[in-house]
C-alpha positions, 0 to 999 in steps of 0.5 A: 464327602463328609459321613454326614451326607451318607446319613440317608443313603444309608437309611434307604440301604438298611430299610431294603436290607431288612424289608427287601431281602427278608422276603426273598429269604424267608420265601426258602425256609421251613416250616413255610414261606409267608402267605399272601395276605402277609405278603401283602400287609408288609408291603402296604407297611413298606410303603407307608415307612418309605413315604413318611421317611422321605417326607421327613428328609425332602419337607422345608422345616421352615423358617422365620419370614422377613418383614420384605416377605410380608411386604413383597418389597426389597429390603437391604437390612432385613433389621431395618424392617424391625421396630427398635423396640422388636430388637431386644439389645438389652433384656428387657425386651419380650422378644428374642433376636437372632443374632445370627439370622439377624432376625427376631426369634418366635417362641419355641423358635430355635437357631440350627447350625447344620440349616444355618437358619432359625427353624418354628418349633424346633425339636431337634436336628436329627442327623438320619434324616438330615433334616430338622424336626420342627412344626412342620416335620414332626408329623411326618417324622412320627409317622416314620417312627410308627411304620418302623417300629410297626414294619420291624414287629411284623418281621420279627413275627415272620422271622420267628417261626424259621428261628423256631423251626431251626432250633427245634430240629437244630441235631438234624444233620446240616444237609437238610437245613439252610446253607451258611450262607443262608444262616448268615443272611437270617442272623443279620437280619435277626440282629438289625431287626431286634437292635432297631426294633429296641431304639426306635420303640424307645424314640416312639414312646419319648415322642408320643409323649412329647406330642401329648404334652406338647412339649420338645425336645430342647423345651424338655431340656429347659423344663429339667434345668429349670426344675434343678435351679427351683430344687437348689433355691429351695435351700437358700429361701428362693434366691440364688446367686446370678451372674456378677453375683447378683441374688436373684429369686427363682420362681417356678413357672409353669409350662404354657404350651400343655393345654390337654393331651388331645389339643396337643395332639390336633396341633402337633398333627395339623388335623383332629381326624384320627384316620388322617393322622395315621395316612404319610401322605396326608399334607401337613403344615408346610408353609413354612413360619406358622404364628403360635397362639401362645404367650411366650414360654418362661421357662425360669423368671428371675427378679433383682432383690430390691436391696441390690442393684438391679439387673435386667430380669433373665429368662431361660427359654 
């Protein structure tokens, strides 16, 4: 069995350590064990945590449907069912192949190794869902984040008062207070709370920001590499040398999928109703490819200077 596939179990046995057993211990210690309504508003976050992660693990992050899923027809060559002119041999073509799904690859459409499939709107593969992030798992993936991030705040506002009351009365002889074991159990979960409370706040706010400007992860990488090539031909008058030693011209070029923080967000949820948004068990887009309304994203357009001989324009997408 390789690690990978205890990625998810795993994740379900830190969720019940640290939601589950927290409360059969605080229940014990001084200066009181929760209240009811406490009770209550952590298992109704509990709840919402456990469906948005299992959404994120069990949904279909799609994949590019072949002209015989259209067709509802057989098809012995899925490339046969392509126009030549759909199949971008050279680089002139506008639309990206897939040469491992031997298919042609969407905008913002990545091929992943661990689904062995090109998925829509590829984020990234995370490997504690094992599952892709993508057009249609995003919205479930940060409704896990924000129930996490929420749950584990507000254990941390349960487990501060015993930690007060502990080392307020921390010359106390030890009879009086909790037993080792208990101490141990308290302090295992302080340290999974807070260390998981830090990454996963972070992973949030990175992807609250994706989400407002529409942008992904592998996109942001895109974005930064081709801001470093647009800095570096600023010293060379907008050219820089290509492959074979071709000068080619770099041109900033602007991101065309940010067309407003709250268009982004509609469309990054699959809904503009703000209390849908927060429910895990709102449906999202799951039906696989959905068609973007955008023009292809350019992330770096380079043009042969005329002087030479010239080459293909190349793009990074």
């Amino acid at each position: 069995m390789e690690l990978s596939n205890l990625a998810v179990p795993s994740v379900y046995v830190l969720i019940f350590f640290l939601a589950y057993t927290s409360q059969w211990l605080l229940k014990d210690l001084e200066p009181a064990p929760p209240t009811e309504g406490e009770y209550i508003r952590f298992n109704i976050l509990l709840i919402c945590l456990l469906i948005s992660y299992t959404r994120s693990v069990f949904v279909d992050p799609g994949h590019i449907p072949t002209m015989h899923e259209h067709e509802k027809g057989p098809a012995n060559d899925v490339s046969d069912n392509f126009p030549s002119q759909s199949r971008p041999d050279n680089t002139n073509g506008h639309r990206k192949w897939c040469r491992k799904c031997n298919l042609p690859k969407p905008p913002r459409a990545h091929h992943c190794r661990t689904c062995g499939r090109c998925i829509p709107k590829m984020d990234h593969h995370c490997p504690w869902t094992a599952n892709c992030v993508s057009h249609t798992t995003f919205p479930h993936f940060l409704r896990f984040l924000f129930y996490a991030v929420a749950s584990l705040a507000y254990l941390a506002s349960l487990l501060w008062p015993p930690i007060a009351h502990l080392w307020h009365n921390r010359n106390m002889p030890s009879y009086l207070g909790p037993s080792m074991l208990q101490l141990v159990h308290l302090f295992a979960l302080c340290v999974g709370d807070f260390v998981m409370l830090f990454a996963l706040g972070i992973l949030l706010v990175r992807n609250i920001w994706s989400l407002a400007v529409n942008t992904t992860t592998i996109e942001g990488w895109e974005i930064e590499r081709h801001a470093t090539l647009v800095r570096r031909a600023r010293y060379f008058g907008g050219w820089l040398e290509g492959p074979g030693g071709v000068q080619v011209r770099i041109e900033k070029q602007e991101f065309p999928y940010d067309v407003g923080i709250w268009t982004n967000c509609k469309e990054g949820m699959g809904t503009g109703n703000v209390s849908a948004i927060s429910l895990s068990i709102i449906q999202s887009s799951e039906k696989g490819y959905m068609p973007l309304p955008y023009p292809v994203a350019h992330c770096c357009h380079m043009v042969s200077r005329p002087s030479l001989p010239r080459r293909p324009s190349l793009t990074f997408r």
